[in-house]
Structures are given as structure tokens and as C-alpha cells.
C-alpha positions as CSV (number, residue, x, y, z in Angstrom):
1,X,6.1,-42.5,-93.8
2,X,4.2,-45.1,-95.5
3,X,6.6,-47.7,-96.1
4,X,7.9,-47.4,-92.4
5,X,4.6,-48.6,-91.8
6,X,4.4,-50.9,-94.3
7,X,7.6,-52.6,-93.0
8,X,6.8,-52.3,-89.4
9,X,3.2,-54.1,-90.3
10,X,5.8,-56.7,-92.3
11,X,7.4,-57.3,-89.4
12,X,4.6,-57.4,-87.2
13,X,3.2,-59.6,-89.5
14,X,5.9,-62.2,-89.4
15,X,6.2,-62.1,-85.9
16,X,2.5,-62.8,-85.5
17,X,3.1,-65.7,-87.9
18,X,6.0,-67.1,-85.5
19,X,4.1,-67.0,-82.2
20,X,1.3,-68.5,-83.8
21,X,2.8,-71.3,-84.8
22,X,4.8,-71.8,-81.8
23,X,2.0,-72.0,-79.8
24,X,0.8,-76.0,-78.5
25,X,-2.8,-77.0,-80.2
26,X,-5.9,-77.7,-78.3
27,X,-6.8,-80.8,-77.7
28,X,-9.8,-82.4,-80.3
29,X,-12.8,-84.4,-79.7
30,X,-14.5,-85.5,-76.7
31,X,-11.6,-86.6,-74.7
32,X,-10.2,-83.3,-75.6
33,X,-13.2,-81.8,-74.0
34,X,-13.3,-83.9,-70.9
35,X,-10.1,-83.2,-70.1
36,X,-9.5,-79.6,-70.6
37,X,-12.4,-78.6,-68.5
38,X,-10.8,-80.3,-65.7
39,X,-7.2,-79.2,-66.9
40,X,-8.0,-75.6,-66.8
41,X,-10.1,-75.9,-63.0
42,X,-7.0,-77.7,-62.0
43,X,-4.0,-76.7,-63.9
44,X,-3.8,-73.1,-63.5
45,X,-0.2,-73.0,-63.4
46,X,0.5,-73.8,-66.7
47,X,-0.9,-70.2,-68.1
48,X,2.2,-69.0,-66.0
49,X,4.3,-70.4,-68.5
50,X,5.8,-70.5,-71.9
51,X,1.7,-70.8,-73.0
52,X,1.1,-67.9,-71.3
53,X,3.9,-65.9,-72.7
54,X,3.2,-66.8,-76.1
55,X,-0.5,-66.4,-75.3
56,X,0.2,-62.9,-74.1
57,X,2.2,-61.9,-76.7
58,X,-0.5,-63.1,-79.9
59,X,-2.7,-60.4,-78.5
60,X,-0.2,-57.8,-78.2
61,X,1.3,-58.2,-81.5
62,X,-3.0,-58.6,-83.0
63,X,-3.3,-55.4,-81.8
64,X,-0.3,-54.2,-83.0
65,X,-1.4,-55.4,-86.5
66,X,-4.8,-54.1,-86.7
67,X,-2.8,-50.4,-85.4
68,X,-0.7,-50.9,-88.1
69,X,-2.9,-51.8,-91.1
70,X,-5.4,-48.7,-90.3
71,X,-2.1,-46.2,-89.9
72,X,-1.1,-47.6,-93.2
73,X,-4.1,-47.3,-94.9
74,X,-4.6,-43.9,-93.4
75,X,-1.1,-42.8,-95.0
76,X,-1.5,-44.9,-98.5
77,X,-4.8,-42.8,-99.7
């Protein structure tokens, strides 16, 4: 039961890794600032998007991982 888990967090893991990395960067410094305060009071259809899928799906497969390591420690000890 333990290495199911340990392959499923693997996977999980790997995944996470993937969407991560897909995922566009914020914008840095002050400009950055400036306009991304106004981008998100004006923009909101860009969270309807590919952002928002991959946005959506970090946190799903986070809390995937964090299920996943405590089952796995729970079956390793």
C-alpha cells in the first residue's frame, strides 16, 4: 500500500512540477506593480482562461500532495 502511494505522490509530484512551470510569471518592479493593479480591476477575463486553468489545477494537485505525503507517511512507520 505504501509504494501505491509513494508512486501516486511521484506522480503528483511531477505533475505539480509541469503546471508550475507552465504557468506565465508576474510581472517585477514598479511598472509591474502599476500595471497589475489596474490589469486585475480591468482584466477579469483573463482568469477565465488557460491562467485560470493552470491556476486552478496548482491548488488541486497542492492539495493532492500534502494528502499524499501524510497517507504515505502514515503507511511508511
Amino acid at each position: 500500500m505504501a509504494m501505491f502511494f509513494t508512486i501516486l505522490l511521484l506522480l503528483n509530484a511531477l505533475a505539480l512540477i509541469v503546471v508550475i512551470v507552465l504557468q506565465q510569471g508576474k510581472s517585477a518592479g514598479l511598472s509591474g506593480a502599476i500595471a497589475g493593479g489596474a490589469e486585475q480591476l480591468l482584466g477579469k477575463q483573463k482568469a477565465r482562461g488557460i491562467d485560470g486553468l493552470l491556476h486552478n489545477l496548482t491548488r488541486i494537485l497542492a492539495a493532492t500532495f500534502m494528502i499524499l505525503t501524510v497517507l504515505v507517511a502514515y503507511f511508511v512507520r
